[in-house]
C-alpha positions in Angstrom: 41.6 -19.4 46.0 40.3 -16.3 47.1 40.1 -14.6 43.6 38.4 -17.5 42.7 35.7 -17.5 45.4 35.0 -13.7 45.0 34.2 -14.6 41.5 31.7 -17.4 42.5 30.2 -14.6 44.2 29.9 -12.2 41.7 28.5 -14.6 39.8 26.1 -15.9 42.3 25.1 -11.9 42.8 24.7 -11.4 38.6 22.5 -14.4 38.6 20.2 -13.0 41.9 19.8 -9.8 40.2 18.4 -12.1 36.7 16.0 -13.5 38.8 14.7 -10.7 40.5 14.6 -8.6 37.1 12.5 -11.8 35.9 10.1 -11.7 38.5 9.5 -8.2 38.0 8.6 -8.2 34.3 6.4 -11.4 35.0 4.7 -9.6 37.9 4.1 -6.0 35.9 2.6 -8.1 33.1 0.5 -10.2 35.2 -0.8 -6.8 36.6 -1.5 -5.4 33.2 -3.6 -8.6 32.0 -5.4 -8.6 34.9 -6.3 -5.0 34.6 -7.2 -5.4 31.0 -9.6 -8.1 31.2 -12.9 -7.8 30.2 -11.7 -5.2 27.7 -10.9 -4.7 23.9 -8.8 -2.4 22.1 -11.4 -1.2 20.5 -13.6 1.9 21.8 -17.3 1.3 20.6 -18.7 4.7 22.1 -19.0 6.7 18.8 -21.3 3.7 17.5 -23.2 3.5 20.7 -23.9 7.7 20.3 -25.2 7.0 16.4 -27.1 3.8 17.3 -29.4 5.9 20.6 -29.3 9.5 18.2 -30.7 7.0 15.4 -33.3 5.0 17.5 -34.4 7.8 20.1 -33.9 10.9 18.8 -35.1 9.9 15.2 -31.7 11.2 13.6 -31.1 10.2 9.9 -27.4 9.4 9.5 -25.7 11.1 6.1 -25.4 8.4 3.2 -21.2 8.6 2.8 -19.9 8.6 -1.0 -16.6 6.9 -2.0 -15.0 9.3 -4.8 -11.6 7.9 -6.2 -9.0 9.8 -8.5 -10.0 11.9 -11.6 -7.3 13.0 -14.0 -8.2 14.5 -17.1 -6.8 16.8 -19.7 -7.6 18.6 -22.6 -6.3 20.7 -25.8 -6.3 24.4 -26.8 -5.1 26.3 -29.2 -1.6 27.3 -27.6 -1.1 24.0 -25.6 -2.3 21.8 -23.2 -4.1 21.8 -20.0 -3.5 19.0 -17.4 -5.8 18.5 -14.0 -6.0 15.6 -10.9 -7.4 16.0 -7.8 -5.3 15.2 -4.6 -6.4 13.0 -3.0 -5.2 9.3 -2.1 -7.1 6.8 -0.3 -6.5 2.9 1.4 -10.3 1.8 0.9 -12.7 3.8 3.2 -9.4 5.7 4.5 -8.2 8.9 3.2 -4.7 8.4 2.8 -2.6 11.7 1.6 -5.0 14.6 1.0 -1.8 16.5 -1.0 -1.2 13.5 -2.8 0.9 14.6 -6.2 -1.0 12.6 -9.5 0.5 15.3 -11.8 4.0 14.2 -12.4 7.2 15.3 -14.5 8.1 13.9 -17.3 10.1 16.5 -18.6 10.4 20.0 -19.8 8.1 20.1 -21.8 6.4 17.2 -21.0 3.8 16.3 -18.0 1.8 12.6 -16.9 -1.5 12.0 -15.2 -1.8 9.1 -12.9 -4.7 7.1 -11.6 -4.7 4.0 -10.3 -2.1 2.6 -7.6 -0.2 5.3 -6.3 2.7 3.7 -6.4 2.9 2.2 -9.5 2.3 5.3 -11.5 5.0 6.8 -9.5 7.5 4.9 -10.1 6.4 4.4 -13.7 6.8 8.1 -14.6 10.2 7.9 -12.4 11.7 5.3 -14.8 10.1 6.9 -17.4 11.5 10.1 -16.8 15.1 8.9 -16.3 15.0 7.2 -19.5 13.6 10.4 -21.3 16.8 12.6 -19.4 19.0 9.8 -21.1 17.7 10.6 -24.5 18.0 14.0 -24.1 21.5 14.1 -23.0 22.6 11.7 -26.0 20.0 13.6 -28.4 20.9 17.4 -27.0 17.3 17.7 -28.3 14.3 18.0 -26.3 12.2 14.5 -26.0 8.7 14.2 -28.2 5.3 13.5 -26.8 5.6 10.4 -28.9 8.5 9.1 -27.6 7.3 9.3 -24.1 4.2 7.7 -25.0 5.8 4.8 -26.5 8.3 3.8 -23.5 4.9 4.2 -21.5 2.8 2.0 -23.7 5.7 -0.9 -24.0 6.4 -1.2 -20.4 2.6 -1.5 -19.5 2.3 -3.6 -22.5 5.1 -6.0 -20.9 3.6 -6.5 -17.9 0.3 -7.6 -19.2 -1.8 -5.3 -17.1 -0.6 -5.7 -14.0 0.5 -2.6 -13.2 -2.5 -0.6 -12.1 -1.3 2.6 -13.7 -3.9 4.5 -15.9 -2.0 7.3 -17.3 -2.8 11.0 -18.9 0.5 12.5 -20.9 0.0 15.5 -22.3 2.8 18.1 -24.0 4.7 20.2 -26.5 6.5 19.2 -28.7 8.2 20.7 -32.0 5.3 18.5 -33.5 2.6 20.7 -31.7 0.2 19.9 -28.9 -0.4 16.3 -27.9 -2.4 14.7 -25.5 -2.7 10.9 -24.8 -4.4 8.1 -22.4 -2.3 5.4 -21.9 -4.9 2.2 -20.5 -2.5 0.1 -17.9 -2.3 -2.9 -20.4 -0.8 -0.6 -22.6 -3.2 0.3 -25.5 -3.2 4.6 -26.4 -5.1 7.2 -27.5 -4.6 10.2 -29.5 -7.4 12.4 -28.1 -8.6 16.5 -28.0 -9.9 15.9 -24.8 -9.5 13.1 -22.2 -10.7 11.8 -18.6 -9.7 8.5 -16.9 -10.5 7.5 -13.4 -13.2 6.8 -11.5 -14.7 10.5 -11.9 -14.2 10.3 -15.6 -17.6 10.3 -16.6 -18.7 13.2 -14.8 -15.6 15.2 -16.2 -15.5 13.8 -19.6 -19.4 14.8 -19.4 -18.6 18.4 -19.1 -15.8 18.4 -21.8 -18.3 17.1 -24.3 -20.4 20.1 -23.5 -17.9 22.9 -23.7 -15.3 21.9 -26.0 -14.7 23.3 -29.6 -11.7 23.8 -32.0 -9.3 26.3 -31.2 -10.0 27.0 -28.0 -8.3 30.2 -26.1 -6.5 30.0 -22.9 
């Protein structure tokens, strides 16, 4: 009987301590939503600044520009030459500034990607494995062409969906070759190339300053 009523009391004390932890965390929380109403978690006072330096003090705000990805590449005499900017972004949001959009392929072989990060990623990943495969069975190193078709079928298969516009550029026993690969999978065989949303601008100055045979 008495090991049995110091256990009733244990558990009576266990249960006391619940209840007062309870009370606690109901009463600190009260607290804090008391404190914070009438607020948001948003802070406004960078828009109030603009909004009196606009109306007072006559200030002109700067007109922001949205740039996205520009990969291009392009063909002289000795090879190939391969360029992307770095930077990633999440809408009005700069998400990576180091972001890598030139990616390996192989040896001897190198991809742009614009579009979803991601997807052109993990495109060139698979691709890549699946060009190491060949070379191991092969013992030969992997052709711009063959790259460019395991690129253009698995695009092709998913019907566009995979937002992956792709530069692939290389050397190959065959010579230089460059290609842009559209993300429904059609391909071009090109001297020069752009794709992106800066593509004009850069494809622009390659139709200015490009000729046969050009040195290094």
């Amino acid at each position: 009987p008495g090991l049995l009523l110091l256990l009733l009391l244990l558990l009576l004390l266990l249960l006391l301590c619940v209840c007062v932890a309870v009370c606690v965390c109901v009463f600190s929380v009260g607290t804090m939503l008391y404190e914070w109403e009438g607020t948001s978690g948003f802070d406004f006072s960078n828009f109030k600044r603009n909004e009196m330096l606009t109306k007072e003090k006559g200030y002109k705000a700067p007109i922001t520009l949205k740039t996205g990805t520009t990969i291009a590449g392009i063909v002289f005499k000795d090879g190939i030459v391969l360029g992307a900017d770095t930077r990633a972004t999440e809408g009005p949001i700069v998400a990576d500034k180091w972001c890598e959009k030139i990616h390996y392929l192989a040896d001897n072989i190198r991809c742009c990607g614009a579009g979803t990060a991601a997807d052109t990623e993990f495109t060139t990943d698979l691709i890549a494995s699946q060009l190491k495969l060949h070379t191991m069975g092969t013992k030969k190193k992997p052709r711009i062409a063959t790259a460019c078709t395991l690129l253009k079928r698995m695009l092709f298969k998913y019907g566009g969906n995979i937002s992956a516009a792709l530069v692939l550029g290389g050397v190959d026993c065959k010579g230089s070759h460059l290609f842009s690969i559209h993300p429904h999978g059609s391909v071009d065989e090109l001297s020069y190339t752009t794709m992106g949303s800066g593509s004009l601008a850069a494809m622009a100055v390659f139709e200015a300053g490009w000729y046969e045979d050009m040195e290094e």
